[in-house]
C-alpha positions, 0 to 999 in steps of 0.5 A: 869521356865526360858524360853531360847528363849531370844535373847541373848542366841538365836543361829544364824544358817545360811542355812548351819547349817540347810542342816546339820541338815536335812541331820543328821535327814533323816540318823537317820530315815533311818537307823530305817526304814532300822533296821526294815526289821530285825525285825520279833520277840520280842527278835530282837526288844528288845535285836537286836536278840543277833547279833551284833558285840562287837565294835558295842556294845562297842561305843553303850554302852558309846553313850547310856551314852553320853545324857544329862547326859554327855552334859548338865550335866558334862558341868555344872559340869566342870562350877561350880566345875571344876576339881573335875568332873573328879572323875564322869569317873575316880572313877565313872565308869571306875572301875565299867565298868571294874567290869561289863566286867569281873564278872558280864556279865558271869551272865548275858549273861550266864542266857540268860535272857532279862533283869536285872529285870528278873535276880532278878526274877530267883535269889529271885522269883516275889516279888523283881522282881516286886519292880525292875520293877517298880522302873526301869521302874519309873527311865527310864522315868524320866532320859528320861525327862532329856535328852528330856528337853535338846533335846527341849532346843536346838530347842527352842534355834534353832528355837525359837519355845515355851519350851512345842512345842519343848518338844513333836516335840523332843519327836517324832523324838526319837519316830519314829525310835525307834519304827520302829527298836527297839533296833537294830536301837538305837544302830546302830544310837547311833554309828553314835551319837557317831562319831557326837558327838565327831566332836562336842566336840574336835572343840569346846574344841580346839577352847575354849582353844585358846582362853583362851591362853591354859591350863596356860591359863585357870589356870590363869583365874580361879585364877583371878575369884576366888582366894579363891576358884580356888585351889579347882577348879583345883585338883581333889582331896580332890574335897570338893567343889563337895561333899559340905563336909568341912572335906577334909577326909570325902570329899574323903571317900564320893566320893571312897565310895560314888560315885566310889563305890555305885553310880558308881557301882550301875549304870553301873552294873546294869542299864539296859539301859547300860547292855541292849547293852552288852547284844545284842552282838553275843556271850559271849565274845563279852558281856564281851568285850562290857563294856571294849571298852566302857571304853577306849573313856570314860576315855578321853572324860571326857577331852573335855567334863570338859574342855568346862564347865571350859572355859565357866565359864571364858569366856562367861560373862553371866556364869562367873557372874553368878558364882559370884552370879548375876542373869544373866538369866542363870544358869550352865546348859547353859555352852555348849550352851552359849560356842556354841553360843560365839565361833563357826562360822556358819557350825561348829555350825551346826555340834555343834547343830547336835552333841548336838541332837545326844547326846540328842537323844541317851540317851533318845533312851537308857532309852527308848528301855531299858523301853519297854523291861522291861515294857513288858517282865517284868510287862505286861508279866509277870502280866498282859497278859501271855502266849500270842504269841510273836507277840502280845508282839512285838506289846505291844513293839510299843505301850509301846515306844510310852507311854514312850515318851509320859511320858517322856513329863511330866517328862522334866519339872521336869528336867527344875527346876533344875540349874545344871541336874546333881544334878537332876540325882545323886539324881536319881541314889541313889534312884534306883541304890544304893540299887539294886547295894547292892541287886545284890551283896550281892545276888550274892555272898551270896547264903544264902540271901533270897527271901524276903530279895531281895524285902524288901532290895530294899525297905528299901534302896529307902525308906532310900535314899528318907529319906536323900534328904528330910532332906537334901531339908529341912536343917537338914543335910546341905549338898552342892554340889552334897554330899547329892546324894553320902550321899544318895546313901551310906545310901541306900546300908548300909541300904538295906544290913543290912536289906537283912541280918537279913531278909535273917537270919530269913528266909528260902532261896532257895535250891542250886539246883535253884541257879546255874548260878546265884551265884558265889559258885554255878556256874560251872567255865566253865560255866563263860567261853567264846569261845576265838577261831576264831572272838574271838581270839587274845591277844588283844580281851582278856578281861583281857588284855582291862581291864588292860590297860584302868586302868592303863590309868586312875591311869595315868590320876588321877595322871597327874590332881591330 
């Protein structure tokens, strides 16, 4: 494993960099042991008591996105890629996040359940609620590892202090306010992370974009890099060098098919580290609305987050040899780091490291608020220790957080073999969010599917995604870029709906009586409805109308980087 402690990829903070950087850690340790005295049951500590404001929710929803995921990930992605990046927020969660707002938080917000596990356990009984539990509660840790492998690179890079003494110091901060106010003080930081973050990014993008000479700039730099290949790299579209598939019409089918539709809606819909935060919100609208603000600052932070990745592949020249093949020590995951390193002065680097740890901690802040309720609610709950008082669980909630940071240790090193995270992370999310995508449609909107098809579906969907990355890490279908997680991803949700239906044929379903508000025949319109008087009234708090307004906003930015 390469260790990034090296001299030439070391920042130089200055004292001031450090004060801000302090100040910025006792804000986020404040407002933990300030969300604390709000807490006095389980549903405050999981789900903030249903309370918050929808604007809350909203930039709480996409900061709980913006980890390591967004950072690290789509950087490199813009480094290696380029343009075609951009498809991961304009095919890949807009209209999903679109979807989520206006059909599926009805459901959810309206079942009053507490967690996207235990709808599937109302819709197709323990069976497939237990497979979900424990396949969410696998992925949550694993995509933590990700974003604490990121969080202790910049403190190894900070500080100089060793990988696995950087791993477990990160793993403690976002342990101690998440612990102290549960999901109430997750979400409150992740606001705060998402103002800190942006004054990290808009600087940054600036800055490296005048020192290129602009967009005609950097067009011509890339041209110069790598002239056989910078058309691929600065379209979006038929985005062949993404998907790794030579045929430009099977390379756009793998990425509406693939990734706009099965992975983007597999993860936004029903990723409940995501749905959890719409799910704290105070009322009905401000649920659905929650997904819907959440949309408009992700359309346009795909700009200054693709963008830094593009330059730092021309600029930094560590990157751009990498790019042509030498082994420079560094890989595509440094792409921020090395454009921090190269173009900030002391100050603004301290609000670039402090914006980078706010990135890092809200997302795995995210997976693990999101792990302690399911692990609770979900399993221990519900198979281990039943029927025991609510404080009992709200204790069982500390001590699972803890556990889970504790996991996510392990799991960051299995984030540090990979040069790009965000092949890491799609592979991921074929293999758990694909099938419970196609689990959760077709069960939705099909009232016939039955309780065993829900579990045997989720299986066969996992087990048939696993199936295409083995073969893929072994050369039998040859697959580059990040094609074989799209491939993966559509495997699984075929797969898991042709194996749902002729289970659910052969066997019997549950009665209509115990399926209203969870399928969309059966459920009462009103029901779908929400209040739209007092702090929910006005055109512009509709959901219809933020809706369409952010699509027409992405249909204008597709056509602009075409």
């Amino acid at each position: 494993m390469h260790l990034l402690a090296d001299a030439d990829l070391r920042l130089d903070a200055a004292p001031i960099d450090y004060v801000l950087l302090g100040v910025y850690f006792v804000v986020v340790l404040g407002i933990g042991a300030l969300a604390r005295r709000s807490v006095s049951s389980s549903l405050d500590f999981f789900l903030s008591g249903r309370s918050l404001p929808a604007w809350v929710t909203g930039l709480a929803f996409i900061s709980a996105n913006l980890g390591a995921v967004e950072i690290f990930g789509m950087t490199a992605n813009g480094a290696q890629y380029g343009i075609p990046t951009m498809h991961y927020y304009w095919i890949g969660a807009i209209p999903a996040m679109v979807f989520l707002g206006l059909v599926m938080m009805p459901f959810y917000y309206g079942s009053k359940v507490r967690s996207v596990p235990e709808f599937l356990l109302r819709r197709f009984g323990k069976f497939a609620h237990l497979v979900n539990g424990l396949s969410f509660a696998a992925a949550q840790v694993l995509i933590a590892g990700v974003n604490l492998f990121a969080l202790a690179t910049v403190v190894n890079l900070l500080l100089g202090w060793p990988l696995w003494l950087s791993v477990v110091v990160a793993a403690v901060i976002v342990l101690a306010y998440t612990s102290l106010g549960g999901l109430k003080a997750a979400v409150y930081n992740e606001v705060m992370q998402f103002f800190v973050i942006v004054a990290m990014l808009l600087p940054l993008t600036f800055v490296g974009l005048h020192k290129v000479g602009g967009w005609d700039g950097l067009v011509a730099k890339i041209t110069a890099a790598s002239p056989d290949t910078a058309s691929e790299q600065l379209n979006s579209w038929p985005g062949m060098n993404l998907t790794g598939i030579g045929n430009a019409t099977l390379s756009v089918l793998g990425i509406v098919f693939g990734l706009g539709f099965v992975l983007s809606f597999g993860y936004w819909t029903t990723n409940f580290a995501e749905v959890q935060r719409a799910m704290s919100a105070k009322s009905m609208s401000a649920a659905r609305r929650t997904p819907l603000i959440g949309a408009y600052p992700k359309t346009f932070i795909a700009l200054i987050i693709i963008i830094p990745g593009m330059i730092a592949a021309v600029l930094v020249p560590e990157l751009a040899a990498f790019k042509q093949g030498q082994d420079t020590g560094v890989t595509y995951n440094n792409a921020i780091l090395l454009l921090i390193r190269d173009l900030l002065p002391n100050g603004m680097l301290g609000i670039a490291i402090t914006g980078l740890l706010a990135a890092f901690m809200a997302g795995m802040a995210a997976n693990v608020s999101s792990f302690n309720t399911v692990f609770t609610y979900d399993l221990w709950q519900a198979y281990v220790r039943k029927d025991k008082p609510d404080a009992y669980y709200l204790k069982v909630g500390r001590v699972v957080t803890a556990l889970g940071c504790l996991v996510a240790i392990g799991t960051a090193f299995i984030a540090s073999n990979f040069t790009n995270i965000m092949d890491y992370l799609q592979t991921l999310f074929g293999f758990f969010n694909a099938p419970l995508f196609a689990t959760f449609l077709l069960g939705m909107f099909w009232k016939r599917m039955t309780p065993l098809a829900g579990g045997l579906g989720l299986i066969a969907g996992t087990a048939s995604a696993i199936t295409v990355d083995v073969l893929n890490r072994n050369d039998v279908l040859n697959l580059a870029g990040q094609g074989a997680s799209f491939v993966a991803a559509s495997a699984a949700f075929v797969v898991d709906i042709v194996v749902s239906v002729l289970v659910s044929l052969a066997t019997r379903p549950k009665p209509d009586s115990e399926l209203v508000g969870l399928v969309w025949s059966l459920t009462p319109r009103d029901q779908l409805r929400h209040d739209d008087t007092g702090e929910n009234a006005g055109w512009y708090r509709k959901p219809g109308v933020l809706a369409a307004g952010v699509l027409v906003v992405t249909v204008a930015l597709n056509i602009v980087f075409w």
